[in-house]
C-alpha positions in Angstrom: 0.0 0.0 0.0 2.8 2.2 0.4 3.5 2.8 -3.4 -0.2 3.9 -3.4 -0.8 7.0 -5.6 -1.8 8.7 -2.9 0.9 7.6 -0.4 3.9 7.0 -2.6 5.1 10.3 -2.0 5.0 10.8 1.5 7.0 7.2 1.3 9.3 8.8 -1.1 9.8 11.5 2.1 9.7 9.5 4.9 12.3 7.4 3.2 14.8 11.1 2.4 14.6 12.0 5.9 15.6 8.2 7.0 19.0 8.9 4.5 19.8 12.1 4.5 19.4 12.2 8.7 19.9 8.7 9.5 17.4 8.9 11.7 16.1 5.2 11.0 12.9 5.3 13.0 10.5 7.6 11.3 7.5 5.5 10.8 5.5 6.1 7.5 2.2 7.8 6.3 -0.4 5.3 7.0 -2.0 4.7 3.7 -6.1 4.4 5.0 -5.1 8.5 5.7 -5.7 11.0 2.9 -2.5 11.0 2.3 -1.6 14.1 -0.5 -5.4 14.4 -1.1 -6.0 15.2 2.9 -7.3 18.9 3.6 -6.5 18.3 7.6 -3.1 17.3 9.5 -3.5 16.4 12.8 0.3 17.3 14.2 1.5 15.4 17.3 4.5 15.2 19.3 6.7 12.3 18.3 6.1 8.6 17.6 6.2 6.2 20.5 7.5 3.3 20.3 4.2 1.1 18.9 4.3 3.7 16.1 7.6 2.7 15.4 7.2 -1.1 16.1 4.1 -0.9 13.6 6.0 1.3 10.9 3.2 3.3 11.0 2.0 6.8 12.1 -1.7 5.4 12.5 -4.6 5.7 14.8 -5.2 1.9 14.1 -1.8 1.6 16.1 -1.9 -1.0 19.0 -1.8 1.4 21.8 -4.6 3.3 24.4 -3.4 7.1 22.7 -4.0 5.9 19.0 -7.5 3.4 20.3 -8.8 6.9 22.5 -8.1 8.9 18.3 -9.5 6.2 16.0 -12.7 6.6 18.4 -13.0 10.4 18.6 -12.5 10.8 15.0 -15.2 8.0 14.6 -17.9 9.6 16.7 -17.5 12.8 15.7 -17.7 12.0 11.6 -14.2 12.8 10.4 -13.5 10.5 7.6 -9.9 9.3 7.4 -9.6 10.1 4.0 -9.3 14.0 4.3 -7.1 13.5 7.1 -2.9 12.9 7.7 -1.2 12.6 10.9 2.4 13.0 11.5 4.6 14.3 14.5 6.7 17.4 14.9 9.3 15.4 15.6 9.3 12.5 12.7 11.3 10.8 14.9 11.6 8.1 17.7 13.1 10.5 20.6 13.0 7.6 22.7 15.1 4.7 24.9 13.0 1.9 23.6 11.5 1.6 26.4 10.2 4.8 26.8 9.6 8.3 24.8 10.8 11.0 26.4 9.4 14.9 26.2 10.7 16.6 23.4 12.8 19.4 23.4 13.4 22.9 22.1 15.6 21.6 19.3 13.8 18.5 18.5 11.3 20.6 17.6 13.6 23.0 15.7 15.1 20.1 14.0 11.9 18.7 12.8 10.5 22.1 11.5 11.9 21.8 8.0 10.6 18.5 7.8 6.9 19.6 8.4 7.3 22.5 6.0 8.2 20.0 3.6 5.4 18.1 4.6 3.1 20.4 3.9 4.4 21.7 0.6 3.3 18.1 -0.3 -0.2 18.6 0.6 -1.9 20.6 -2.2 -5.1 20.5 0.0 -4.5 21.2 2.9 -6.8 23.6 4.7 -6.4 22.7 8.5 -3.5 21.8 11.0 -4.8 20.3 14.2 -1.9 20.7 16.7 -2.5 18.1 19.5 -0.8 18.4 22.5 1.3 20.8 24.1 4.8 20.5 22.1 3.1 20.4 18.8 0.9 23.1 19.7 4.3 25.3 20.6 4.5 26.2 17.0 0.8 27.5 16.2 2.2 31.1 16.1 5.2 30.1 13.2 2.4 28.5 11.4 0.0 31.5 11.4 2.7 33.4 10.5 4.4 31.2 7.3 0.2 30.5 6.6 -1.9 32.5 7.1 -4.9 31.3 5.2 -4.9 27.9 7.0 -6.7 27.1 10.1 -5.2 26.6 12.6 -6.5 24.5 15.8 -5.7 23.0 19.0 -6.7 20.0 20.5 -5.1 18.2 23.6 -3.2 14.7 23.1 -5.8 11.8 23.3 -3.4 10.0 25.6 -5.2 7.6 28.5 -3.5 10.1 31.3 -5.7 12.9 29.9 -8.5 11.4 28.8 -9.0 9.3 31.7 -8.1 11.6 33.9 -11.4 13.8 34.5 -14.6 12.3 32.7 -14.7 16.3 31.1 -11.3 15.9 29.0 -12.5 13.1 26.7 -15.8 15.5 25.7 -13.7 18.6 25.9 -11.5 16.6 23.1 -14.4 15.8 21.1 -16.4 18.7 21.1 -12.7 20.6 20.1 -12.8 17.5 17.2 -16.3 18.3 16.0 -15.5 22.0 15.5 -12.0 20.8 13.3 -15.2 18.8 11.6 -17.1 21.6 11.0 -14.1 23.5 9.6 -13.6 20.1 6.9 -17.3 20.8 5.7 -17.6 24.4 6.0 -14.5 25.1 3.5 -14.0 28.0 5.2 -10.3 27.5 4.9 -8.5 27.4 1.8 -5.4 25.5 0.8 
């Protein structure tokens, strides 16, 4: 599936940063996204270590963050096929064990890969920043696009969603109104 005419790019991409970094674990695009046709990215942190077990930047991924995303997205009516995810940081920042936060430059480092990213996306209209890293950067995006809307979600992770029975609708209703902006076309690409 990954030499998918929608996809095959964004494996061309993932598979530059791999060599010309040789940063090895940047998973790929998962191909039941939108892939260059998406209109939304939903921008996270940095791939844990299922994502990069699986291969896979994917909400069908077999852990409780990507189960609590694959649901939301469900309830609330985004189709996966206007959507991409992918991290600020394409890369595992991890010990194997465990992810750790990512820093100031992480984040720097993995800038020019997103503006690449998104150069790739002819229709994109929407970047979702979930969580609080990915959501450091809202004010560069604004600035570098201006037409695009821009939104901010928490991470879907078990700690917050569990945490107060509030957080998992606060998440959803923040969802439904990145739905609203897919059907509205009040953004443009």
């Amino acid at each position: 599936m990954l030499r998918q005419p929608h996809i095959s790019r964004l494996t061309a991409f993932v598979e530059k940063i791999r060599t010309t970094t040789g940063q090895t674990k940047v998973p790929y695009f998962d191909p039941l996204d939108g892939g260059i046709e998406a209109e939304c990215l939903f921008l996270l942190e940095a791939p844990g270590s299922r994502a990069v077990h699986s291969g896979f930047i994917s909400r069908n991924n077999p852990d409780e963050s990507a189960k609590n995303w694959f649901e939301l997205n469900r309830e609330v009516g985004i189709p996966r096929e206007q959507t991409i995810s992918w991290n600020i940081v394409p890369w595992y920042i991890g010990s194997g064990q465990k992810i750790r936060p990512a820093s100031k430059k992480d984040i720097q480092d993995g800038l020019p890969y997103l503006y690449r990213l998104i150069a790739l996306l002819p229709r994109l209209r929407i970047v979702a920043l979930v969580g609080g890293k990915a959501q450091s950067i809202s004010d560069l995006l604004l600035q570098r696009y201006p037409a695009m809307g821009i939104f901010k979600l928490p991470h879907p992770s078990p700690l917050f969603v569990n945490h107060a029975p509030r957080n998992r609708e606060r998440l959803k209703s923040q969802l439904i109104q990145v739905r609203d902006a897919l059907n509205s076309r009040r953004f443009r690409s």
